[in-house]
C-alpha positions as CSV (number, residue, x, y, z in Angstrom):
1,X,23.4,-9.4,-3.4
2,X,20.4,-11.2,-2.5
3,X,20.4,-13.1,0.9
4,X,19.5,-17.0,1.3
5,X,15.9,-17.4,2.8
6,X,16.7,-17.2,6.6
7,X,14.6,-17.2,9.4
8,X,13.7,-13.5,9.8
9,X,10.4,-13.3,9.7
10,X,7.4,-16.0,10.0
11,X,3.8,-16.0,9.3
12,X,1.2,-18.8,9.2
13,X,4.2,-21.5,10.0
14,X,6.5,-20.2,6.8
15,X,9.6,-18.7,6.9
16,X,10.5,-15.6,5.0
17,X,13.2,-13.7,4.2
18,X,11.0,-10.0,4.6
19,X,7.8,-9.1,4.9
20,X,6.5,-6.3,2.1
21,X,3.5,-4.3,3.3
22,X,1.1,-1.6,1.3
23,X,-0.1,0.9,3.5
24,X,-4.0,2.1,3.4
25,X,-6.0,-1.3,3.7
26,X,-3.5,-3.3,4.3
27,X,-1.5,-1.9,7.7
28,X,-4.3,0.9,8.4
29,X,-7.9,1.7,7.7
30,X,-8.3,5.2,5.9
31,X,-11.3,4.9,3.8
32,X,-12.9,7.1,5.5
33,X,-10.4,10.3,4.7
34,X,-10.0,9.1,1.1
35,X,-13.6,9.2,0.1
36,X,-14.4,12.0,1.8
37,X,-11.5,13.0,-0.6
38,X,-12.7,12.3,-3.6
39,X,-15.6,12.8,-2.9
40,X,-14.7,16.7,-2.9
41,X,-12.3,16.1,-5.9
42,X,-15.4,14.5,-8.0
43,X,-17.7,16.9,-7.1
44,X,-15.5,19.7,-9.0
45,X,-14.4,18.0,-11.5
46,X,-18.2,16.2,-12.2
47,X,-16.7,12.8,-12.2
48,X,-19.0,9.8,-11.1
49,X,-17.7,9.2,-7.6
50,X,-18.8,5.6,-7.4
51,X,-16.9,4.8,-11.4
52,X,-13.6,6.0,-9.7
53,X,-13.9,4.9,-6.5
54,X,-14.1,1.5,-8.2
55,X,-11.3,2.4,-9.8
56,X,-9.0,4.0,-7.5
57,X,-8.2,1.8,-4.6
58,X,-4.0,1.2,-4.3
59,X,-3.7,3.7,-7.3
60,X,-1.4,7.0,-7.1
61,X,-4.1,9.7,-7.1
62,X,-1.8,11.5,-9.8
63,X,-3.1,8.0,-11.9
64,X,-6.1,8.0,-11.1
65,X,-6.6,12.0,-11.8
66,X,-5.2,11.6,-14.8
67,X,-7.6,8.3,-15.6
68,X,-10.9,10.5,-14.9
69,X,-9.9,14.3,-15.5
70,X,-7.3,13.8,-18.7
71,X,-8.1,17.5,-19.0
72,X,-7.0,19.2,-16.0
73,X,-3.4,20.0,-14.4
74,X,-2.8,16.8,-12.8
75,X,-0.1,18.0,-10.8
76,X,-1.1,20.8,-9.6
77,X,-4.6,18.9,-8.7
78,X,-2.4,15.7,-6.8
79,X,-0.9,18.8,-4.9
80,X,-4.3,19.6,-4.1
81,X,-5.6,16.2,-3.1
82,X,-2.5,15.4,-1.6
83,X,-2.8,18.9,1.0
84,X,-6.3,17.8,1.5
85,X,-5.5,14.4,2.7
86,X,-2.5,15.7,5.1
87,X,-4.8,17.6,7.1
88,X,-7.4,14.9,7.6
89,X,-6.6,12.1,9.6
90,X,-10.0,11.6,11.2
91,X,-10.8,7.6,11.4
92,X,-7.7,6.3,10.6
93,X,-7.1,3.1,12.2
94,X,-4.6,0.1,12.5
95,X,-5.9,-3.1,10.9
96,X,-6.5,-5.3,13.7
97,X,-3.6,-7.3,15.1
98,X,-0.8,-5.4,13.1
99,X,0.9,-3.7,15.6
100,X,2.0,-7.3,17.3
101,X,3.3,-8.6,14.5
102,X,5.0,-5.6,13.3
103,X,6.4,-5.7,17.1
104,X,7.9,-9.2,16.6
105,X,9.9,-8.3,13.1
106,X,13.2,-7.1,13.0
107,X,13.1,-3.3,11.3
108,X,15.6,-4.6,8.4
109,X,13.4,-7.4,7.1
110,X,10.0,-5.7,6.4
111,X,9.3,-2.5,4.7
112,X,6.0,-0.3,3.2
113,X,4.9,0.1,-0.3
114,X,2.5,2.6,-0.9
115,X,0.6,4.2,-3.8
116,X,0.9,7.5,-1.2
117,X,3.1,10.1,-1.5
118,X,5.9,9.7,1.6
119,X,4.5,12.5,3.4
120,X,1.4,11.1,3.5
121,X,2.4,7.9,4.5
122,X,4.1,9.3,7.5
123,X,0.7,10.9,8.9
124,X,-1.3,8.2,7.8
125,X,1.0,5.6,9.9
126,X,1.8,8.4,12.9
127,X,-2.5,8.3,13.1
128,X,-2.6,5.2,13.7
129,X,-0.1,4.7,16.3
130,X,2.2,2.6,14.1
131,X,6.2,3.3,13.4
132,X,7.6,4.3,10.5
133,X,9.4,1.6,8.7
134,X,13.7,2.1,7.8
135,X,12.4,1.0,3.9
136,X,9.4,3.4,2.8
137,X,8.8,3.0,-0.8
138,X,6.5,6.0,-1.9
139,X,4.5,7.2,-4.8
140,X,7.2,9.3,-5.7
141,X,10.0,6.5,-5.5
142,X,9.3,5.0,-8.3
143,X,8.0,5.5,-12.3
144,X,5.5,3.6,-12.4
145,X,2.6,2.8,-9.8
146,X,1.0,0.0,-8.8
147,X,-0.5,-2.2,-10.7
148,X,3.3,-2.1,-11.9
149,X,5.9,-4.1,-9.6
150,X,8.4,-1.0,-9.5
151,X,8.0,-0.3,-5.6
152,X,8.0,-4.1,-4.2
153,X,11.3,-4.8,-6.3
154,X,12.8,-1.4,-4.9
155,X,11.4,-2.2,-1.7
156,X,12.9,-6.0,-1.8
157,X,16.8,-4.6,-3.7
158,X,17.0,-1.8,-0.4
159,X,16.5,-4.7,1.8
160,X,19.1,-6.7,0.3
161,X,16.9,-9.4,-0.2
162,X,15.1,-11.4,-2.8
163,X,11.8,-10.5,-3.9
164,X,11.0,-14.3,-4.4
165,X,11.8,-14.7,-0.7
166,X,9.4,-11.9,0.4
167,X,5.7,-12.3,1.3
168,X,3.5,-9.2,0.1
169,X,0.7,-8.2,2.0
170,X,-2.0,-6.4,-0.3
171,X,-5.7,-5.5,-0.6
172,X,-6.4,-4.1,-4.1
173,X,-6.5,-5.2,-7.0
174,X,-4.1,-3.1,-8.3
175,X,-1.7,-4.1,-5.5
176,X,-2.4,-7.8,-6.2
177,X,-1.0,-7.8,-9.7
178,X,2.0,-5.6,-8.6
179,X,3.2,-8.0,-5.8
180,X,2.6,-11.2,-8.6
181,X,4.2,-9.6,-11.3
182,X,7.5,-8.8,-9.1
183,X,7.7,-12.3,-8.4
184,X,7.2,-12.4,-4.4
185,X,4.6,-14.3,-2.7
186,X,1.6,-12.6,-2.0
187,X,-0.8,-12.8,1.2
188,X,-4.2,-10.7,0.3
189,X,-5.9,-9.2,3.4
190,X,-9.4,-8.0,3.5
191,X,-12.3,-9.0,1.4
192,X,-11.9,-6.7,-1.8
193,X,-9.8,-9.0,-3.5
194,X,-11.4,-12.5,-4.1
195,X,-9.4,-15.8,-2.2
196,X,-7.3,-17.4,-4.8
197,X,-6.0,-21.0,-5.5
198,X,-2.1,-20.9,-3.9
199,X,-2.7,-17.2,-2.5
200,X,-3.1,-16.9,1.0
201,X,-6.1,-14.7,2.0
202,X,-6.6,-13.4,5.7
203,X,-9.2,-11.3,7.0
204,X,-6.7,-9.4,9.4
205,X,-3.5,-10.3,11.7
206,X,-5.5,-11.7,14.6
């Protein structure tokens, strides 16, 4: 059953009940390691890197293979991409100011929501020097990826919490529209989603 709001976790003077985090812009900086990425992946496939980079931010690269290559395995190619990734971690970093406020929350009132596979996700958070969260929602948690709200409702039922009670922290667009669609309030961090009316926007956690 979902808890009352309670006094868990706080942010900008508000009280929530957990804090829902996506992974790659949001708690780390691995842009680097993902375009170098697809850039490979484009090149072989002879897919405009710059159309799907566009489109590919807080997407499951099965998606997004799927989106640009409708031809090809796309299994057997997110196998590849996903290897690929795992054994490049060069230039991952932790958004600034996240590892204090992760250090201040209790570990059963936030968890991740990534568009990554789990394994993935475990590098990508051991790289940059932050834990691994008790609630990891993964690509391969749910059936449908972001911009669906699948993972933050999972992520929000395993906490035993109400989604309307959790703040989501997101930076793609894709992410955006999951973490409104579930029903949770949504802080957008970083500068590739626009500020919006009601939505609160940081630039980091400093």
């Amino acid at each position: 059953m979902p808890q009352p709001l309670s006094e868990t976790a706080h942010f900008q003077g508000q009280e929530y009940a957990a804090f829902l985090f996506d992974m790659d812009g949001t708690l780390l900086d691995s842009s680097a390691v993902v375009e170098r990425t697809w850039r490979i992946w484009a090149s072989r496939h002879g897919v405009d890197l710059a159309e799907l980079m566009d489109a590919a931010h807080g997407i499951r690269a099965i998606d997004t293979i799927r989106r640009f290559a409708p031809h090809v395995d796309a299994a057997a190619e997110a196998k590849w991409f996903l290897e690929a990734e795992l054994a490049d971690v060069e230039g991952v970093v932790p958004i600034a100011g996240i590892e204090a406020l992760i250090a201040g929350l209790d570990p059963a009132h936030w968890a991740v929501v990534t568009s990554a596979p789990r394994a993935l996700a475990k590098v990508r958070l051991r790289a940059a020097n932050l834990p691994v969260p008790t609630i990891l929602i993964a690509a391969e948690d749910v059936p449908r990826g972001k911009p669906a709200p699948d993972g933050y409702l999972l992520a929000a039922e395993r906490l035993g919490v109400s989604i309307r009670d959790c703040l989501v922290f997101e930076d793609s667009p894709a992410g955006v529209a999951a973490a409104k669609t579930s029903g949770a309030r949504v802080a957008i961090v970083g500068g590739m989603v626009p500020p919006e009316d009601g939505v609160l926007w940081i630039a980091n956690y400093l």
